[in-house]
C-alpha positions, 0 to 999 in steps of 0.5 A, a space after each residue: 517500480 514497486 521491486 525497484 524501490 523495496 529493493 532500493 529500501 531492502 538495500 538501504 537497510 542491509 548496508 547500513 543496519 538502520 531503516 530510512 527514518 533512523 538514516 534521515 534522522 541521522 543525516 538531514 537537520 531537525 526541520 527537514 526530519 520534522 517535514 519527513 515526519 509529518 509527510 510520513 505520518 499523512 501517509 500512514 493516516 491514509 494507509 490506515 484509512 483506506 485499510 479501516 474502511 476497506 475491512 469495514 466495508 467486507 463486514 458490512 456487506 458479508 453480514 448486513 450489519 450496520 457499518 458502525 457495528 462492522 467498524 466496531 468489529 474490524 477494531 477489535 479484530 485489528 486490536 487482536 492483531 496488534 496484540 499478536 506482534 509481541 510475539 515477533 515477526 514472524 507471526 505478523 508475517 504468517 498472519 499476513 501471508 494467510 490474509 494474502 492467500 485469501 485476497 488470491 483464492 477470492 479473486 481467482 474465484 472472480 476471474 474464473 466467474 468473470 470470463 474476461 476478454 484476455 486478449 483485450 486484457 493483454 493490449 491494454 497492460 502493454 498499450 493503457 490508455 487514460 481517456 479523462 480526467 477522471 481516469 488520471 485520478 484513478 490511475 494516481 490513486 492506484 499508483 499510491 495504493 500499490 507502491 505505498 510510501 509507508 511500506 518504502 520506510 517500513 522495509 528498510 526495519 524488516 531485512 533488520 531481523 535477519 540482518 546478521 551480517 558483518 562483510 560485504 559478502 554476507 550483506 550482498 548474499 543477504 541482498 540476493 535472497 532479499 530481492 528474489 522475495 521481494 520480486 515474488 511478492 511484488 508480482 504476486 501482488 500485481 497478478 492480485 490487483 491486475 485482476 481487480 481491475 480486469 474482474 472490474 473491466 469485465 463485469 461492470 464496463 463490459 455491462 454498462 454498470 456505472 458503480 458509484 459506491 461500493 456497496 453498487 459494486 457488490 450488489 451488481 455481481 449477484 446478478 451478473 456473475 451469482 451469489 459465490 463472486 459477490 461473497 468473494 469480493 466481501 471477503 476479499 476486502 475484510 482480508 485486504 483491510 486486516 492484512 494492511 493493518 499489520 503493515 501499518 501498525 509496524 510502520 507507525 513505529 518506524 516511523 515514530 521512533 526513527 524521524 523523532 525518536 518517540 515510542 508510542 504503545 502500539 494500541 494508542 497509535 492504532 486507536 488514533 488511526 482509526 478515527 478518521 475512519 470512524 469519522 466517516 463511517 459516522 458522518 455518512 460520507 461515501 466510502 468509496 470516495 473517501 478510499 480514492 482519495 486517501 490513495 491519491 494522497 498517497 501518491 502524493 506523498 510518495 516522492 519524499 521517501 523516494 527523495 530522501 532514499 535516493 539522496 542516502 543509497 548514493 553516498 558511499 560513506 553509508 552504503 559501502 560496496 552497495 552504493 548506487 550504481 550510476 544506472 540505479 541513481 537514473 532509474 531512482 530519479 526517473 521513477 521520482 520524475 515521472 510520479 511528480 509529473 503524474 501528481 502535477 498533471 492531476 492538480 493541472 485538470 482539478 483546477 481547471 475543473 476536469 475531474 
């Protein structure tokens, strides 16, 4: 689902020269941009949350400082990294791929403690089962923690740098290479959170661990898998929650600029995105919580980009030789259909008091 709609998101911008929100703005009236604008903003404001507080909590539990410290610190830390983009690119993307590398060794480091039961690993990645409610609304949130509508807006502006080419050859070379990375990167990132879950599955429900904060979970590890897993998770989190700040202060423009044409210093647009997580740190509102639920917002969300995507990438007029095949419009809708069931199902069981 994820290769399928960066790919979709990739293309998008190859063909046109333009990011999704410079086409809405383009092509939808004012009132439907301004309600792409806002679901957009939402989505970027959990982003930011979920980063803000993930990257807090690593401080908070690799060096026992109080979470106000630590979210003073991943501040300043995020702020250096902002201050870094004016350099390009490229040096976003290099500060990225160390940060990701790092997520990798850390979990390598936890399967390798875990010993999982990977045969047990393997049928349940080709048969899941979701045996409650509570189980839909994880499985929602992880659905808008890993496809993440902010990144959809945001690809369409990253294949712009390299985006130098005039014919359709050019442009459907450009699109070739575009897939590959998008494909290893995608899958990099399942293995990634595949192993999330599996560490989780292999230490916790396998020991009967019922964790209810983060915090549980990283002083559960010590005891069962030592010192090393639990130092692992924390620097996992500072390295997950940095990375994605990056990712969310270059999709903030995007998104600003291309739906309303406002251009906002980056620095204000990020202070202004780390108050929600403040808030929380302040107000003593479990992390945990906060976390899940800003996925699931995210999940939400997640049909309007698609939507407005799919909508743009099938009109020939814009895309040229690269307009949607048949087959891609089905696949597009299918995966849009099935996230509105997904998000409707949820509601169904909140309010009939089953999560």
């Amino acid at each position: 689902m994820a290769i399928f709609l960066q790919t979709m998101s990739a293309k998008l911008g190859i063909a046109t020269g333009q990011n999704l929100p410079q086409l809405c703005g383009r092509v939808f009236s004012r009132k439907i941009n301004w309600f792409f604008w806002v679901a957009a903003e939402l989505a970027a404001m959990a982003t930011d949350l979920a980063e803000f507080l993930g990257a807090t909590l690593g401080f908070y539990l690799l060096f026992h400082i109080p979470m106000a410290f630590a979210g003073a610190l991943t501040a300043v830390i995020t702020f250096l990294i902002v201050y870094l983009s004016k350099y390009g690119q490229r040096v976003i993307e290099v500060i990225i791929t160390g940060f990701v590398a790092i997520i990798c060794i850390a979990y390598t480091l936890e399967i390798f403690l875990a010993k999982p039961d990977w045969a047990s690993a393997g049928l349940h990645t080709l048969v899941p089962t979701i045996p409650g409610g509570e189980a839909v609304l994880i499985a929602v949130g992880m659905l808008g923690a890993t496809v993440m509508p902010h990144v959809i807006y945001l690809h369409s502006q990253l294949v712009q740098h390299r985006n130098k080419d005039s014919t359709e050859a050019e442009k459907k070379r450009h699109l070739k290479m575009e897939r590959l990375d998008i494909t290893i990167a995608m899958n990099i990132a399942f293995i990634v959170n595949a192993a999330m879950v599996i560490v989780s599955a292999a230490v916790f429900y396998k020991n009967g661990v019922a964790v209810d904060s983060i915090e549980q979970a990283h002083q559960s590890l010590t005891p069962l898998l030592g010192a090393a897993s639990s130092g692992a998770f924390g620097i996992a989190l500072i390295a997950s929650g940095l990375s994605s700040s990056a990712v969310g202060t270059m999709a903030g423009q995007t998104i600003m600029q291309g739906f309303v044409g406002l251009k906002i210093n980056d620095n204000v647009t990020r202070l202004i995105t780390m108050i929600p997580g403040m808030i929380i740190i302040l107000c003593g509102v479990n992390p945990m919580n906060a976390l899940v639920l800003s996925q699931v917002t995210l999940s939400f969300i997640l049909p309007v980009p698609i939507i407005s995507m799919m909508l743009l990438t099938k009109r020939k007029d814009l895309m040229g030789s690269l307009v949607n095949k048949p087959v891609t419009n089905v696949i597009g809708w299918t995966i849009a259909g099935v996230i509105i069931a997904a998000n409707v199902i949820l509601l169904y069981l909140t309010f009939t008091g089953k999560v």
